[in-house]
C-alpha positions as CSV (number, residue, x, y, z in Angstrom):
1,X,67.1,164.2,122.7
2,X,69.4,160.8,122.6
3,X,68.1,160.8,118.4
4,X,69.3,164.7,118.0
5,X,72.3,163.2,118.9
6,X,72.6,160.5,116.8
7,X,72.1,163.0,114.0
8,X,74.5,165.4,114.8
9,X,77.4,162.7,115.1
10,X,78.0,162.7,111.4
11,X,78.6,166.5,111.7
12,X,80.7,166.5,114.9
13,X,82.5,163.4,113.9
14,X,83.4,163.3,110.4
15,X,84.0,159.7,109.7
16,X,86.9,158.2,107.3
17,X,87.1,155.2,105.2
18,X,86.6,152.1,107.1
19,X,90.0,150.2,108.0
20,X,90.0,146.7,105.8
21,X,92.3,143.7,105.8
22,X,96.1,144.4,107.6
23,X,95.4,148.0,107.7
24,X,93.3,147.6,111.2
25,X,94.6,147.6,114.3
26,X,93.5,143.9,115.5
27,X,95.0,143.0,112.0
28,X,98.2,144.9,112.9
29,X,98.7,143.6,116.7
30,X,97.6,139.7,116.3
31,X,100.1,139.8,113.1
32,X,103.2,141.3,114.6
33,X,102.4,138.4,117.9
34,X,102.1,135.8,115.3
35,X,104.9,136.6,112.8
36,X,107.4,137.2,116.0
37,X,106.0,134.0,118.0
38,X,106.5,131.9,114.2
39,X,109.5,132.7,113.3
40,X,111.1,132.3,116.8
41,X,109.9,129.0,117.0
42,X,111.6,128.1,113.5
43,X,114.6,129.4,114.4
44,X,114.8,127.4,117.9
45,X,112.8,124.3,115.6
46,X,115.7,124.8,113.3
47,X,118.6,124.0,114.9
48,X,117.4,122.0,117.6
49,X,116.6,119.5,114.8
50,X,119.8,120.0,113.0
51,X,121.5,119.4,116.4
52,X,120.0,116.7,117.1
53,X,120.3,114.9,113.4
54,X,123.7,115.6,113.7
55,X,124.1,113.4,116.5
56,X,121.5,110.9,116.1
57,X,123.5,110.3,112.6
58,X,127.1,109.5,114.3
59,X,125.5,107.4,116.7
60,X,123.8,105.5,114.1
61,X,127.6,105.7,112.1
62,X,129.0,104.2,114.9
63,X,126.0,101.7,116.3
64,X,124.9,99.5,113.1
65,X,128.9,98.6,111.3
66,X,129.7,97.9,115.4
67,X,127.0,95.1,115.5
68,X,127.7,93.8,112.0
69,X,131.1,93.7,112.8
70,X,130.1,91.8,116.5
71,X,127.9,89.5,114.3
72,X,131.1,89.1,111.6
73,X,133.2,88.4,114.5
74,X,131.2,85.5,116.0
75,X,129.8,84.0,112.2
76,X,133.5,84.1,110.7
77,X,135.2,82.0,113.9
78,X,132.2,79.8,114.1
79,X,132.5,78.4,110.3
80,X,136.5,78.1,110.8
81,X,136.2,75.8,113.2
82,X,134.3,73.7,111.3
83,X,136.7,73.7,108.3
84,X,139.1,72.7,111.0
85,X,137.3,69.9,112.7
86,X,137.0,68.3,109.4
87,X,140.1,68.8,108.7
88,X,141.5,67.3,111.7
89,X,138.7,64.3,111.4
90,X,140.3,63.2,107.8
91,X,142.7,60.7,108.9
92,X,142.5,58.2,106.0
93,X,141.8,57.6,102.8
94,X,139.0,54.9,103.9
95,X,137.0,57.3,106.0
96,X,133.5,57.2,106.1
97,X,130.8,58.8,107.9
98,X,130.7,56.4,110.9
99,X,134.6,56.8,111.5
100,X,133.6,60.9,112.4
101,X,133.7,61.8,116.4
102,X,130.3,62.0,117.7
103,X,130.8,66.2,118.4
104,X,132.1,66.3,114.6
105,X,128.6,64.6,113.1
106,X,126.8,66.9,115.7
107,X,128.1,70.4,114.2
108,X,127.1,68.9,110.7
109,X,123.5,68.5,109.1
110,X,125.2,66.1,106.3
111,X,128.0,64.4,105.0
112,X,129.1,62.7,101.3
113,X,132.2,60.6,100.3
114,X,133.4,61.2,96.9
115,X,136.0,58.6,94.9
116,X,138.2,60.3,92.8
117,X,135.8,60.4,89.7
118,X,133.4,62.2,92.5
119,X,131.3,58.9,92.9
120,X,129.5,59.2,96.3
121,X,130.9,56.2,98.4
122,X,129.3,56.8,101.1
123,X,126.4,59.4,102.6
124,X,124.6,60.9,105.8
125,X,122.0,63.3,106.7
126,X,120.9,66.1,104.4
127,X,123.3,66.2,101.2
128,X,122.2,68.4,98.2
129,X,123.0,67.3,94.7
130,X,124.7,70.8,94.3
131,X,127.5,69.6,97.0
132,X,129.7,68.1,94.4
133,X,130.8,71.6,93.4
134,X,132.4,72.2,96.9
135,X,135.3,70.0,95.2
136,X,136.4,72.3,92.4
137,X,136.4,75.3,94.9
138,X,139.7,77.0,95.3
139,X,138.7,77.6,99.2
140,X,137.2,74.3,100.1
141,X,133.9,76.0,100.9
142,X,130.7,76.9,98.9
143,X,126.7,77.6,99.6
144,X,124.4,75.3,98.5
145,X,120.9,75.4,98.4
146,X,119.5,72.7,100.3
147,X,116.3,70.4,99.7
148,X,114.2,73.0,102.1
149,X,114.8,75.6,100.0
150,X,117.3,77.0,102.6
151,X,121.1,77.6,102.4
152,X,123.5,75.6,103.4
153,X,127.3,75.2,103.4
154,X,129.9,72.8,101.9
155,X,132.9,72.3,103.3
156,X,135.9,69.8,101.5
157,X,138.6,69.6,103.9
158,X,142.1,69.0,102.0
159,X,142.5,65.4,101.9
160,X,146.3,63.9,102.8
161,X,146.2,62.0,99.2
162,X,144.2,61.8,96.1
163,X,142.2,59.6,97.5
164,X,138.3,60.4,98.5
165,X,137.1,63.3,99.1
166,X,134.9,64.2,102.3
167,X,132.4,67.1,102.3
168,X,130.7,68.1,105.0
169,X,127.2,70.3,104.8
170,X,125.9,72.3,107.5
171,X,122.4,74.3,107.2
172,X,123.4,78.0,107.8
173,X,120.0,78.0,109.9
174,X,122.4,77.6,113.0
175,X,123.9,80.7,112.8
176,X,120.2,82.6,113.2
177,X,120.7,82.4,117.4
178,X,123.9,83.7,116.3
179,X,122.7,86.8,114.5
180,X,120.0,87.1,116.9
181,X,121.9,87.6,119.9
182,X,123.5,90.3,117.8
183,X,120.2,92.4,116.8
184,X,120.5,95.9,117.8
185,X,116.7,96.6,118.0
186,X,113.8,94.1,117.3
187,X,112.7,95.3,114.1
188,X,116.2,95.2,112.4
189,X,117.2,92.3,109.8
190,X,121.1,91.0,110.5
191,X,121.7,88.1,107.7
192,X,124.9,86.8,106.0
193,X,125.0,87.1,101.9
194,X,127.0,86.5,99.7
195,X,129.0,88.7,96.9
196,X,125.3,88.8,94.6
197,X,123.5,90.2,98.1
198,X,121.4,86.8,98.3
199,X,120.2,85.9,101.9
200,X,122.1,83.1,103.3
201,X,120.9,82.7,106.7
202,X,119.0,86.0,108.4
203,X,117.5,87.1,112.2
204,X,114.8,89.9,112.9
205,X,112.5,91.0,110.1
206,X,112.2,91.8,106.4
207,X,110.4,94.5,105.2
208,X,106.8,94.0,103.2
209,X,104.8,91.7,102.8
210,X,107.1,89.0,100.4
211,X,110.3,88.0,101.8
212,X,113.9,89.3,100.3
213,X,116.0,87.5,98.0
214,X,118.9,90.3,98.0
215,X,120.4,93.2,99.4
216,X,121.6,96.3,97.5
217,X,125.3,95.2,98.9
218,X,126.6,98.1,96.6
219,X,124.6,100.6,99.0
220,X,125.2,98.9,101.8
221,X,129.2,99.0,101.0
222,X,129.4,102.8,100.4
223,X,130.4,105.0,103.6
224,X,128.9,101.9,104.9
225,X,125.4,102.9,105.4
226,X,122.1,103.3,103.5
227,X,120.7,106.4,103.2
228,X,117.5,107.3,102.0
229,X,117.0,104.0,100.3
230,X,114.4,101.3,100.3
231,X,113.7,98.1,100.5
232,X,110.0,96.5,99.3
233,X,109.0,100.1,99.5
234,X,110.3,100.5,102.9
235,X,112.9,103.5,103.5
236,X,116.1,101.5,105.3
237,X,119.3,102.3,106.6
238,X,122.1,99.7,107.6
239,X,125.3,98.4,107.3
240,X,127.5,95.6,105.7
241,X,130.9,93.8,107.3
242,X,132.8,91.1,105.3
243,X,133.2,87.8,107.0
244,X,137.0,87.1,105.6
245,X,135.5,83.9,104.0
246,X,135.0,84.0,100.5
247,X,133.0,86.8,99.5
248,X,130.6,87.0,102.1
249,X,129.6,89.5,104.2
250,X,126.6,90.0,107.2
251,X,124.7,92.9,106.6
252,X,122.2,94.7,109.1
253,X,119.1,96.8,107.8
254,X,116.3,98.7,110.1
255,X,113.6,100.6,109.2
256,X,114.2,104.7,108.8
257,X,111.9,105.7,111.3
258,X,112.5,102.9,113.7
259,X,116.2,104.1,113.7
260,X,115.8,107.9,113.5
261,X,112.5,107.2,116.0
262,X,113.9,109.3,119.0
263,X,114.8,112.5,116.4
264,X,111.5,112.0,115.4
265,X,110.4,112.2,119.1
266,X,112.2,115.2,119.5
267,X,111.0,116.8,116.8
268,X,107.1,116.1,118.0
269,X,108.5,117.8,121.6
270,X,109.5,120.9,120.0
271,X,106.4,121.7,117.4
272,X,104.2,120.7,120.4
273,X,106.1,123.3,122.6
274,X,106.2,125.8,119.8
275,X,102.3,125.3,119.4
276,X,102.2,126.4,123.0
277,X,104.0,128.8,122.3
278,X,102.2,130.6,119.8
279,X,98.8,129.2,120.6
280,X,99.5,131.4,124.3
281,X,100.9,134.7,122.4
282,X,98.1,134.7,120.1
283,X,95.5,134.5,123.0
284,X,97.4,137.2,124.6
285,X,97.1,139.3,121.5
286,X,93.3,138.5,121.2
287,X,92.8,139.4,124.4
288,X,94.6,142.9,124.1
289,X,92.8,143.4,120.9
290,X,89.8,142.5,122.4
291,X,90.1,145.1,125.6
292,X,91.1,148.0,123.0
293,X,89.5,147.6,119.2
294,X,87.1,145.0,120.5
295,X,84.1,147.1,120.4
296,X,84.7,148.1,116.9
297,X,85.2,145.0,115.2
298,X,81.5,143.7,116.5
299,X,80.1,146.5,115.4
300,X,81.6,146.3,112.1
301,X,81.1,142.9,112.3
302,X,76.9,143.5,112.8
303,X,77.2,145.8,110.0
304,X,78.0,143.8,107.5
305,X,75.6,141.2,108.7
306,X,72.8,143.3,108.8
307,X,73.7,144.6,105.5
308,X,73.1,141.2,104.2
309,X,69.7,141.3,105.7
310,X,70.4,139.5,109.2
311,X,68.7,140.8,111.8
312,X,68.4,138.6,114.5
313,X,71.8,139.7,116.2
314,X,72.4,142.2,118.5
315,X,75.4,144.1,119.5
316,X,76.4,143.8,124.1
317,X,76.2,147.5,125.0
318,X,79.3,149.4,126.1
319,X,78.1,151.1,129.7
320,X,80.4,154.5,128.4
321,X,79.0,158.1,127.5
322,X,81.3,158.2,124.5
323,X,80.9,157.5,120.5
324,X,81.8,154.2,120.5
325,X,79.1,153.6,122.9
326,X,76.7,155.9,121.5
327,X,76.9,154.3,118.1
328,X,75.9,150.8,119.4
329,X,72.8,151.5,121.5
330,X,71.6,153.3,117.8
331,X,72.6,150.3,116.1
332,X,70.9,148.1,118.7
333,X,67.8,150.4,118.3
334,X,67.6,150.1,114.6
335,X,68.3,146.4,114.9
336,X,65.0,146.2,117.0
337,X,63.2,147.9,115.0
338,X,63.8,145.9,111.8
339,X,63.4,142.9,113.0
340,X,59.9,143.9,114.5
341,X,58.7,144.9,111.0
342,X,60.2,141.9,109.7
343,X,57.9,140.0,112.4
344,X,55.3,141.6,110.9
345,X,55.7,140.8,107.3
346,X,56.2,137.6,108.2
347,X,52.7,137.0,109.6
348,X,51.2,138.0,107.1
349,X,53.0,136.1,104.9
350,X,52.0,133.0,106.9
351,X,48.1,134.5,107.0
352,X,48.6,134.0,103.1
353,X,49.8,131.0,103.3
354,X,47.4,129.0,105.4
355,X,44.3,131.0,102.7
356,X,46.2,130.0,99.9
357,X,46.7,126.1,101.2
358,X,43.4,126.4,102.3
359,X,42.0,127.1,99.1
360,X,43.8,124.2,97.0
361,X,42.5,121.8,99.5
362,X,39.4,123.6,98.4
363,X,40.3,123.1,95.1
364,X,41.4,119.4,95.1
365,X,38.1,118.5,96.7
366,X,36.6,120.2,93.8
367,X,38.3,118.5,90.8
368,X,37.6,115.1,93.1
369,X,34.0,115.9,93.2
370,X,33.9,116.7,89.3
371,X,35.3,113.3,88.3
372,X,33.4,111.0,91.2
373,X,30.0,109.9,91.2
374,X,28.9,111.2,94.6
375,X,26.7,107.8,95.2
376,X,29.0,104.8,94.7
377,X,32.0,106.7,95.1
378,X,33.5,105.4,91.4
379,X,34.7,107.7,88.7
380,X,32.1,109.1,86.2
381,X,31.3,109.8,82.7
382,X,32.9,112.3,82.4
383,X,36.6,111.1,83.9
384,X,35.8,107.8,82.1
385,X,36.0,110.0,78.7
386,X,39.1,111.6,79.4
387,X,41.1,108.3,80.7
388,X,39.2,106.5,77.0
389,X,40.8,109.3,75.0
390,X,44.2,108.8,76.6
391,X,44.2,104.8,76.4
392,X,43.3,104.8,72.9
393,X,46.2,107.5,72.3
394,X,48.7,104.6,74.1
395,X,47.1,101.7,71.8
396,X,47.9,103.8,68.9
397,X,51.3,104.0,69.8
398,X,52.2,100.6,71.5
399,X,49.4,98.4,69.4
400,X,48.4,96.5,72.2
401,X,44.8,95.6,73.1
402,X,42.3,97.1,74.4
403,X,38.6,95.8,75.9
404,X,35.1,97.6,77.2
405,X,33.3,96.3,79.5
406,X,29.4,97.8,79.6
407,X,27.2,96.2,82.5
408,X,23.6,97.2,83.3
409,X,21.6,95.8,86.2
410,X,18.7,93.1,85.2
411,X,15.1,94.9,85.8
412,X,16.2,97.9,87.6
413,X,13.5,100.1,87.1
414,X,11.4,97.3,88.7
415,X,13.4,97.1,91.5
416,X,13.7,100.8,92.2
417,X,9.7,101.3,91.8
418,X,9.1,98.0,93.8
419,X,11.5,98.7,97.2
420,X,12.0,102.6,96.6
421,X,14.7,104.6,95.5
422,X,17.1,104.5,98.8
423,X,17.5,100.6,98.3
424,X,18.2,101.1,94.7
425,X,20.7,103.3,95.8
426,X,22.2,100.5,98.5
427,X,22.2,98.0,95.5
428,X,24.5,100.4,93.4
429,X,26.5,101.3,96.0
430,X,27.1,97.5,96.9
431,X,27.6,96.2,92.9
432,X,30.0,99.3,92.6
433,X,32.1,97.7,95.3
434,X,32.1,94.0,93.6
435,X,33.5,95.8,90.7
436,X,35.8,97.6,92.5
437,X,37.1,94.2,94.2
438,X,37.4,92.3,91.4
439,X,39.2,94.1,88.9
440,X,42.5,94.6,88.2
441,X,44.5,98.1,89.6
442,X,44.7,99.1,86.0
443,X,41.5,98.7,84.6
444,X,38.8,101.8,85.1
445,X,35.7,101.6,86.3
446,X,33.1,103.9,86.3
447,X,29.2,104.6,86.4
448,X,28.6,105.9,83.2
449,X,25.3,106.3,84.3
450,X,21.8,105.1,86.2
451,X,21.8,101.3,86.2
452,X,24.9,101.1,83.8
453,X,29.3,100.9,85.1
454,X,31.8,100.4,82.3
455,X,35.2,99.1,82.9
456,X,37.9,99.7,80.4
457,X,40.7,96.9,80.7
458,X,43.8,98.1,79.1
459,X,46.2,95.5,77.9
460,X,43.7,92.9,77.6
461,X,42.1,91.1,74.3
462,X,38.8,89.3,74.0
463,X,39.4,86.3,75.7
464,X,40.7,87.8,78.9
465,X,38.0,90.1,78.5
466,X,35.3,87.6,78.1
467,X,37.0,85.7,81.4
468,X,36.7,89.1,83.6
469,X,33.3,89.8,82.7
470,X,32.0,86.3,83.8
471,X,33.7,86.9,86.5
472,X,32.2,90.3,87.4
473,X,27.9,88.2,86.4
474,X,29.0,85.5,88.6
475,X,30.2,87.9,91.7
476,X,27.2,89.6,91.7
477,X,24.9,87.2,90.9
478,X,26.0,85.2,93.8
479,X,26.0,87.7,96.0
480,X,22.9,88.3,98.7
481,X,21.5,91.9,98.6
482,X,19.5,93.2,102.1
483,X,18.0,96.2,101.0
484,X,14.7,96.9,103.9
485,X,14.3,95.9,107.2
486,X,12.7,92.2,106.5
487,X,16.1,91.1,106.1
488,X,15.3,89.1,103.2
489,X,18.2,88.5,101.3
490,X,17.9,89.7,97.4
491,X,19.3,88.6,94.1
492,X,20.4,91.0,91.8
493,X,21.9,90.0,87.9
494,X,23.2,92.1,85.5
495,X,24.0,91.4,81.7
496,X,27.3,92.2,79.9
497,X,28.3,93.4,76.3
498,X,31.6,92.7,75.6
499,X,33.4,94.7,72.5
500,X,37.6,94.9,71.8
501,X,39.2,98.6,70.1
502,X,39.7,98.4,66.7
503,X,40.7,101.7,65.7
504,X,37.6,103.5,66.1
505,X,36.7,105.2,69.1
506,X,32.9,105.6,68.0
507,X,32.6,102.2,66.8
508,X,34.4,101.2,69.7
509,X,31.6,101.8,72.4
510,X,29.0,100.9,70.0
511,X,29.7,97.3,70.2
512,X,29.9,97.0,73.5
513,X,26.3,98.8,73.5
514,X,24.8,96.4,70.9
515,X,26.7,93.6,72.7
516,X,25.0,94.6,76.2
517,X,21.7,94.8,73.8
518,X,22.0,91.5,72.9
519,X,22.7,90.2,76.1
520,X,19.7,91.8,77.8
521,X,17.6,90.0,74.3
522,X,18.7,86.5,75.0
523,X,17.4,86.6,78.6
524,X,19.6,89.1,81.0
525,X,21.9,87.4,83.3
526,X,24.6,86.7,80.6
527,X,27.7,87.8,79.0
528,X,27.6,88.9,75.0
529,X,31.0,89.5,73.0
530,X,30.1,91.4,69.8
531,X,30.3,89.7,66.7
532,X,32.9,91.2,65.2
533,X,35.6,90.4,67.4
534,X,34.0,87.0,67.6
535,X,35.1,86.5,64.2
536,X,38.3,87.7,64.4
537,X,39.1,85.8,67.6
538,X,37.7,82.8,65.4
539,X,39.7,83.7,62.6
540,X,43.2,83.9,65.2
């Protein structure tokens, strides 16, 4: 009955295009919460920032040329008075640096007498060759750069006759507790410069990493403030007072976001409170879409997933009598059933899987079996023909040498006859091991058949050759065979014939043959290098 249903709804309920994109009614609602909730919040963004830059900016107008002015206004009477002390101290035209009140020498860092041809008659303290200058200066006073590397300034007092001169230096490192007292926030810079910008004496910090030489005083002069400037890369603002001496001035600089920190603050306050805002509309609008066009959307939702061939998903069941709830116990139904046929396949396809790795593990044994000698486990003739074809394919090509090795066990056939064939089978099975122990991981050995192994030593000429076979007769010469139950250790030799490639595959194993011939006519037990390569190891 329930699937007579399902195949009248298309009849009863003729069924339009499907809404896409902004045409659906989620789409619709969360969009129209969004947009309204955005632009709202930009609006009060907007000129709350605006508002607030506004003011932050005539504050900062008012705050930095007010302490560069406080700074001016202690800096400019502080170097006065010392013009004036001097002044007053010049009483004669004998003075020297001893005939200076004690509070006069302490304000100074160093003090020069010139003669009228501006001889030095007399000296104390820290006095730059530069200081000289201070004498042609219209003002009296000058900056000089003293032996630290720091600036310092001359002061000439007018003298009451042409007679000596008397200049006084002082480091303008005192005036740092000056400017410091005068720093409007930690990070700032207050120094005084002169007319070029250069750094006299300075409180607070530079910015980067290298200190400043020079301030953009142009900048600094303009409306009185940077603005969107920088200094070593750092954006600054600031502003620059003149001290009334000379062409001097003290300048203050801060860092933009140190000074502009609290608009920045504010502006953090009001995009967090406008991501509140919209972050609570927008649930409010999922949660409206989700009472009314929720249903709709998962089911859409499942249909495209299943469409893509998904089928582990199912759709929560609306409890209603209606379409809506009609359609997704169908859906749900359909769901099941595809997913148990895919079940189905898939077992199968794992059935076929586990024959199919079956069956090359089958197969691998097989191609193992066909290239091993079943007894001692080493590869056999037949494997040993394959890898000889392939090495004398790489000699071609690369030229380098290549050796045989053919062994045969001394008086086999007496052995087998004498203790039976299960111990001549233990004394191959133990010599195949010796080989196996003794040669290289890139030589081949093999049982090319009864009594007889060949190894094939790539890489190697006669002489190393020669060396491995010995080493192979000696190995098993030495070694003690127990074959029966009377325990009675046996000796076993075999005899070696020795032969190197030389082009021909043919000829190749026939020396080694006649080689091992040889070596089994001059008594067993030995190790025979054909002739041939004899000679031309002889001839090398």
């Amino acid at each position: 009955m329930e699937r007579e249903a399902a195949s009248d709804l298309p009849d009863r309920f003729p069924v339009g295009d499907r809404p896409a994109g902004f045409s659906s009614l989620a789409s619709k609602l969360i969009l129209f919460v969004f947009t309204a909730t955005f632009v709202t919040a930009i609006v009060v963004s907007g000129v709350s920032i605006q508002s607030s830059g506004r003011s932050m900016r005539e504050m900062i107008d008012r705050l930095y040329p007010l302490s560069a002015e406080h700074a001016a206004g202690r800096v400019a009477p502080w170097l006065e008075g010392l013009r004036l002390q001097l002044q007053y101290a010049v009483r004669s035209d004998e003075i020297t640096h001893a005939d200076l009140p004690e509070e006069v020498r302490a304000s100074l860092d160093g003090l020069v007498v010139y003669g009228p041809n501006a001889e030095v008659r007399d000296s104390w303290g820290t006095v730059p060759e530069s200081a000289a200058s201070v004498l042609d200066a219209e003002a009296g006073i000058a900056a000089v750069r003293l032996d630290s590397g720091t600036w310092g300034l001359a002061i000439a007092p007018r003298s009451p006759s042409r007679g000596p001169r008397l200049v006084g230096i002082v480091s303008l490192a005192r005036l740092e507790p000056m400017l410091e007292r005068e720093l409007p926030d930690p990070l700032a810079l207050l120094a005084v410069v002169d007319g070029e910008g250069r750094i006299l004496a300075k409180a607070g910090r530079e910015p980067g990493d290298a200190p400043i030489g020079r301030l953009p005083m142009k900048s600094l002069r303009s409306r009185g403030v940077l603005h969107e400037s920088s200094l070593a890369g750092e954006p600054m603002i600031g502003a620059a007072r003149p001290l009334g001496l000379l062409d001097w001035s003290v300048a203050v600089l801060t860092p933009f976001e140190v000074a502009y920190a609290p608009v920045l603050d504010l502006v953090m306050r009001i995009f967090l409170i406008d991501l509140a805002i919209i972050l609570v509309f927008s649930f409010l609008a999922y949660r409206i879409t989700a009472r009314t066009v929720g249903p709709i959307a998962r089911l859409s939702e499942a249909a495209g997933r299943a469409a893509a061939g998904e089928t582990d998903l199912e759709i929560p069941e609306v409890h209603s009598r209606d379409e809506i709830g009609l359609l997704t116990r169908t859906f749900n139904e359909m769901i099941r059933r595809q997913r148990r046929h895919r079940e189905q396949i898939e077992r199968t396809n794992r059935d076929l899987q586990d024959r199919n790795d079956s069956l090359q593990q089958a197969n691998e044994v097989l191609n193992q079996l066909s290239i091993t000698d079943g007894l001692t486990k080493l590869h056999n003739h037949r494997f040993f023909q394959d890898h000889l074809t392939r090495e004398i394919r790489r000699v071609d090509r690369t030229g380098e040498p290549l050796s045989i090795l053919l062994l045969d066990i001394d008086d086999f056939k007496r052995l087998n006859d004498r203790l039976g064939h299960a111990a001549g089978d233990e004394i191959l099975t133990r010599i195949a091991q010796i080989l196996l122990d003794a040669v290289r991981a890139s030589d081949l050995c093999a049982r090319y058949g009864g009594e007889e192994f060949v190894i094939l030593a790539p890489n190697t000429g006669v002489p190393g050759a020669y060396e491995l076979a010995e080493k192979l007769r000696t190995a098993i010469a030495e070694s003690s065979f127990i074959v029966d139950d009377s325990l009675r250790p046996l000796r076993v030799t075999v005899s070696v014939g020795v032969a190197a490639f030389a082009g021909n595959r043919k000829r190749f194993f026939q020396k080694a043959d006649q080689a091992l011939y040889r070596a089994k006519a001059d008594g067993k037990n030995c190790v025979i290098v054909h002739e041939d390569d004899l000679e031309g190891t002889t001839e090398d």
